[in-house]
N, C-alpha and C positions, 0 to 999 in steps of 0.2 A: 430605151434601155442603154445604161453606159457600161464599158467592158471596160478598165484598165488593164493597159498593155506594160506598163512600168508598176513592177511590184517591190521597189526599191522601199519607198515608207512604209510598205504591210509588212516587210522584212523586221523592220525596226519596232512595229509597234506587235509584228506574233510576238515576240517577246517580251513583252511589256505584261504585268499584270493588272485587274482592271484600276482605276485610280480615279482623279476628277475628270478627266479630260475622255476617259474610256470606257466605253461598256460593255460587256460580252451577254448573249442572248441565244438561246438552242433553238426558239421557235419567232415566231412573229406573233403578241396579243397586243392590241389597240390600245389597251393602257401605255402602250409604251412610245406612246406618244407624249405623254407626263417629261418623260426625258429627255426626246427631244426640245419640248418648252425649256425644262432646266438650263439643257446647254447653252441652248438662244438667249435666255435670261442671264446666263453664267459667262464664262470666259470660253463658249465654244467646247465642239467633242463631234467625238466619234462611238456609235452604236454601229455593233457586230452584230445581226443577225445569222446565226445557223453554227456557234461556238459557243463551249461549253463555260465556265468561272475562270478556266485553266487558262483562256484563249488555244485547245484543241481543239479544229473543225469536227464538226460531227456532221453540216450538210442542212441544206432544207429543202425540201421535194416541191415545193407550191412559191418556187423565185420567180417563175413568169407574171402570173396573177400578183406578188408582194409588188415588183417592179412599178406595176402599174398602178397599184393600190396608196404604198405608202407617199409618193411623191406629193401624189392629189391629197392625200387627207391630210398632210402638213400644210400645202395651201391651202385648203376651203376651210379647216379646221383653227389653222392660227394665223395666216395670213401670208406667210412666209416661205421660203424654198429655202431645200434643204440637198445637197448631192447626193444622190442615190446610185450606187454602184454594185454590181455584180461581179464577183470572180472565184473562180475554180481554180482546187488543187485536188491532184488526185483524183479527179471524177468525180467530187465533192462540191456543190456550192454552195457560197455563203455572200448575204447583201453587208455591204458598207453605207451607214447613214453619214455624212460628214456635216456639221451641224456649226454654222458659224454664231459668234457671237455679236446680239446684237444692238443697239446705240437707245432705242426703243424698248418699255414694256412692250412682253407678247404673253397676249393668255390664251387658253384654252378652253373650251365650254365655260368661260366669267371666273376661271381660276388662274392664281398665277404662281409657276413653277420654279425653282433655284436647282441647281447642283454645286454643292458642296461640301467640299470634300467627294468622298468616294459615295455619298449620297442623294438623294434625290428628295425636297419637301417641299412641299404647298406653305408659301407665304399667305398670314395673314397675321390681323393686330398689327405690333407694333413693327415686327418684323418687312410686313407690308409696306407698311407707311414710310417707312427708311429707305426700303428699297425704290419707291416709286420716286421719292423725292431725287435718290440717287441718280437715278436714270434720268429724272429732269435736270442735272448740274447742279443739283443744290443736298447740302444736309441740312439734319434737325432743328440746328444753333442759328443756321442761316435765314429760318425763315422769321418775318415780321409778327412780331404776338400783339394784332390790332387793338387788345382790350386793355395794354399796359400804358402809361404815362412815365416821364421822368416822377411824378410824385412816389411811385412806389420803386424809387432808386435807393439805396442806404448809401449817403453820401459819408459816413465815417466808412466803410468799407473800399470805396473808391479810394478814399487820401492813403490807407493802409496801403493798398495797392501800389499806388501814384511812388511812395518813397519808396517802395521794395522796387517798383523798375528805374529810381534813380539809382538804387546801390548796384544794381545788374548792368545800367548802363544801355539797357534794349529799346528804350521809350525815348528817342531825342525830341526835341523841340515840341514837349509838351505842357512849359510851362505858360501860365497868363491864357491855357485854352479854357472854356466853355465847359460845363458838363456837355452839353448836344453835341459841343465840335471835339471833342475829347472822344466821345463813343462813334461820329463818325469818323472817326482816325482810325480807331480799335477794330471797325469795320462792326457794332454793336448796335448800330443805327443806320437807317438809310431813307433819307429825306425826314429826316424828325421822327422817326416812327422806330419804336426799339426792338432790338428780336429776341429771338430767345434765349442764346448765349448771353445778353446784358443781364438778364432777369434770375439767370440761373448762377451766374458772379456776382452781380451787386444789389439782386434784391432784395426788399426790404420782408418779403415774405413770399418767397418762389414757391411756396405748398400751394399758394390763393389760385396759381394759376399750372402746377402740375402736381398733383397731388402726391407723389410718389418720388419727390427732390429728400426725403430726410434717411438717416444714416441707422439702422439698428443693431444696438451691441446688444450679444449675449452671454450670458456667462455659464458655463456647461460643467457637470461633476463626472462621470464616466462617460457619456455618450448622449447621443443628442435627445435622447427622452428626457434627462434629468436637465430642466434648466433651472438655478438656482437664482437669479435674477437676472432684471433687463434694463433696459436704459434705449432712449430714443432723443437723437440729435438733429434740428429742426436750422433751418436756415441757409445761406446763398456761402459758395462752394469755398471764398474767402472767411466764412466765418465754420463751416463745417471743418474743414481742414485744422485749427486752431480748436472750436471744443471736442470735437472726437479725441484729438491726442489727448486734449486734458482728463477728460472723463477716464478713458484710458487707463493712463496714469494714474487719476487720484482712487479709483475703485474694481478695474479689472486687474491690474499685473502688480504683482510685488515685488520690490524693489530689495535686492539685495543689500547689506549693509557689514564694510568692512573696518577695520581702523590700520592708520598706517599714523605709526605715534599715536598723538596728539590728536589727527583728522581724520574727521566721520567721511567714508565714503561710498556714495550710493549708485550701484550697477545695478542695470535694467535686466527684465529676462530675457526680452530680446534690444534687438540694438534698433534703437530710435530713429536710427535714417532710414533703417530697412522698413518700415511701420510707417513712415512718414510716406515712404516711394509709393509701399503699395496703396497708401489710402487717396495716394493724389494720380494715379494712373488709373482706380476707381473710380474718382468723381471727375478724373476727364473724361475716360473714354467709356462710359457706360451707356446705355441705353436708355433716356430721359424720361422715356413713355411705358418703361416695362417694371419691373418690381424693385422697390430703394433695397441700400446698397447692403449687405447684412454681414457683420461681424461677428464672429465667434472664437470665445474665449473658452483654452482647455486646461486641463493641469499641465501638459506637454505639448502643450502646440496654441497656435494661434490663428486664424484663417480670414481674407477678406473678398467677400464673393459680389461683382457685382454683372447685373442682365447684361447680356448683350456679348457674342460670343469676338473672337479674334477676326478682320475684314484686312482685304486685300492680300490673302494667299499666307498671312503669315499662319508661321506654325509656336507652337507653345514651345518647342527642341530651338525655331531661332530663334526667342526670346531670350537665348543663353549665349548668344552671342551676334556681335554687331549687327545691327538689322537694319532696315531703313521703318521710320517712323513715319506710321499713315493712323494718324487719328479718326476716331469716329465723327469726334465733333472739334473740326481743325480750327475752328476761331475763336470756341474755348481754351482750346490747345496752343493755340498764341498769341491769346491774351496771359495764358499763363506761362509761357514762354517770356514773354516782355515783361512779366512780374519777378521776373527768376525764379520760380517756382521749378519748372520743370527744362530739361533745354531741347533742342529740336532735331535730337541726333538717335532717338530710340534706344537709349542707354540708362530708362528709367529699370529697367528689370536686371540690367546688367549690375549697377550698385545694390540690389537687394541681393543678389548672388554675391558678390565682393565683399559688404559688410558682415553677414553673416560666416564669409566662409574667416575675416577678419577677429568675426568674435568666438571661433571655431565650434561653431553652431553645423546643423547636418545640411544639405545644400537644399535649400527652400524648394515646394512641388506648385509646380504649375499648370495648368490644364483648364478645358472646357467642359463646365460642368452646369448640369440644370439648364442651358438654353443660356449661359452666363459666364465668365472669367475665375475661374479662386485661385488666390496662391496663399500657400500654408508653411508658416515658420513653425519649426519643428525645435522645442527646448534642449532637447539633446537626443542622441541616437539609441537610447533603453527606451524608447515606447514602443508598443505593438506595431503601430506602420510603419517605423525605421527596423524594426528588430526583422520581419518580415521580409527584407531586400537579402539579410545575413542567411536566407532560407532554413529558419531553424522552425524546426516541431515545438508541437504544442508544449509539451513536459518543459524544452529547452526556454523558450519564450516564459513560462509560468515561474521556472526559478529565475529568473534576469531580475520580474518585478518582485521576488523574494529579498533575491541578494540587495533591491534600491533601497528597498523596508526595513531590514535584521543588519545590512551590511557584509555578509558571511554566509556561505552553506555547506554543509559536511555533507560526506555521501549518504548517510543514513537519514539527513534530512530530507535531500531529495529523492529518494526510494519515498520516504512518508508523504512526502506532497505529491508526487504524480502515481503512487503504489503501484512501483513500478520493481524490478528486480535490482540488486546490486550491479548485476552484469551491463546491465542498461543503465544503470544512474553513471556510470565508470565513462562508459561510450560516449554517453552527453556531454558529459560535462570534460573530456580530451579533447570531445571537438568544436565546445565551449572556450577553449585556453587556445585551441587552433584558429580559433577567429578571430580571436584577442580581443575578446569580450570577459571572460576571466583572467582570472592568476591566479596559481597554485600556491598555499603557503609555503610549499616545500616540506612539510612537514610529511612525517610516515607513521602508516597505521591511523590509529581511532581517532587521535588528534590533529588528524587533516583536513582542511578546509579551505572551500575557494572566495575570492573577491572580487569586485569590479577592479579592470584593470582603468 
């Protein structure tokens, strides 16, 4: 039994609420040994026995028996040792598990455990398969795919490649090499045998050997039950990148069209580098083994979702500002780095924020969603999930997509559309002009009517 006599770090961390690294627990149940695995699997932590969510002690009556309990069944149970500490306040006790992180899978009864984030989950699939590899020093891109040959190379996508990292300048002295000595450089081959990143950049058919490499666009009318057509984009990540834009282009999004004199000129709905970044931060850092990568098309928005969530502690909030760049699959990631496609500084989410905010579009959302990445360009700020940030009611949001339709609403119209009083269509719509989502004609009496401003 350990007693700590310095309560200087418990100082720091009663304060703390729980998070990845901490857990708070009011009793001791066996399961919860789950998270110690996590930790061990994870970057390390600390489980509170005998505190409440708040980290307020509340005490546990049976720390003799825990003392000797939990030590042993972290060793016999996963192999490992974990610090077990006792200590009292108030007449109160409570155990400290202190759980390092560690270099090794550890499993549990033939399971294996993560923490992350402020949660705890059982890996398996593909999830599994990434993380074992990890813990061997190796990722998914990195390992040898025994059943491919150079024959199933697409050598017109190589040469595409070959001049894009002449203009970038990142590929030196790689002219007069080899196919074989070219991809050993790339780090795409090792001793003649190609891996999986080569097959997923320059194959001639990377479905033959992952089934789930192709792109799917949708095209959506209100909501995601109504899909009015589809489209599916097949092929290795240099060639996916160039037809997804097209398709894109020639049948999802419509192109504005202005004249200036004499010349016709055609603005996109959204801005084509922003569309470009997020489809190429898709198809690098995505999860090769879990579900391709899916696109949806809206009247007002646009979104591209691909498996496999954010790795190495980043958060979606630093994607909005300078981050360090840790790729899922790093030697796809600089191969396309040496292609100029992408550059090696985590500044691809930072130009989708910039362009958009450039083509004064609403600032792009980002997040972890479905077990996966989306980030969603937004056409302007009158949609229901932008209008919703302005925390407006139902009535107020109902005439906005009025006024995008008609142009114009009088108070008597909005009493008819939400049947609602005068005294209330007055209220909305002052604190409609107060958001500066209206404008008042100025006008008085019957002939008064508001606008988008």
């Amino acid at each position: 039994m350990t007693e700590l006599k310095d309560y200087d770090h418990l100082q720091i961390i009663n304060d703390m609420p729980e998070q990845q690294n901490i857990e708070y627990k009011q009793s001791w149940h066996d399961d919860y040994l789950k998270w110690v695995c996590g930790f061990a699997n994870a970057q390390g932590g600390i489980i509170f026995i005998g505190k409440d969510d708040n980290g307020i002690i509340v005490g546990v009556d049976d720390y003799k028996k825990l003392m000797d309990d939990i030590p042993n069944k972290i060793k016999n149970l996963m192999g490992i040792t974990a610090e077990v500490n006792l200590h009292e306040e108030t007449g109160k006790y409570f155990i400290e598990i202190i759980t390092q992180s560690y270099s090794v899978p550890i499993l549990l009864r033939g399971r294996y455990y993560y923490r992350s984030g402020s949660t705890k989950q059982e890996l398996t699939g593909a999830s599994l398969n990434e993380f074992l590899l990890k813990k061997s020093g190796k990722t998914w891109d990195d390992v040898i795919e025994p059943r491919a040959t150079y024959s199933d190379i697409n050598e017109k996508t190589v040469n595409i490649f070959l001049k894009a990292s002449e203009n970038a300048g990142h590929l030196p002295e790689s002219e007069g090499l080899t196919l074989p000595e070219l991809f050993e450089k790339l780090r795409l081959a090792e001793n003649e045998q190609l891996k999986r990143s080569a097959l997923i950049l320059f194959g001639k058919d990377p479905g033959k050997f992952y089934p789930n490499t192709f792109v799917k666009i949708g095209r959506f009318g209100k909501d995601d039950a109504d899909l009015v057509f589809q489209e599916t984009e097949e092929g290795n990540l240099i060639e996916l990148l160039q037809s997804v834009l097209n398709q894109l282009n020639h049948k999802f999004l419509t192109r504005q069209i202005t004249f200036e004199g004499m010349h016709r000129i055609e603005k996109g709905e959204y801005p084509i580098a922003a569309i470009r970044e997020m489809l190429l931060n898709a198809l690098v850092h995505r999860n090769y083994m879990g579900a391709p990568i899916q696109i949806r098309v809206y009247d007002d928005k646009i979104n591209i979702w691909n498996d496999g969530t954010l790795i190495g502690g980043l958060t979606a909030e630093a994607l909005k500002r300078s981050h360090s760049s840790k790729p899922r699959n790093p030697i796809i990631a600089e191969v396309c780095f040496k292609g100029g496609m992408i550059d090696a500084w985590g500044r691809g989410t930072i130009k989708i924020l910039d362009t958009c905010k450039q083509a004064e579009l609403p600032e792009p959302e980002m997040k972890e969603q479905d077990g996966g990445f989306i980030v969603t360009l937004f056409k302007d700020n009158l949609n229901i999930e932008q209008l919703t940030k302005f925390r407006l009611n139902e009535r107020q949001i109902k005439a906005v997509m009025f006024v995008k339709e008609k142009g114009k609403i009088t108070n008597s119209e909005y009493q008819t559309l939400n049947e609602t009083t005068e005294r209330t269509a007055s209220r909305d719509l002052s604190d409609l002009v107060e958001k500066q989502l209206f404008k008042s004609s100025g006008v008085k009496g019957a002939g008064a009517f508001y606008f988008l401003v």
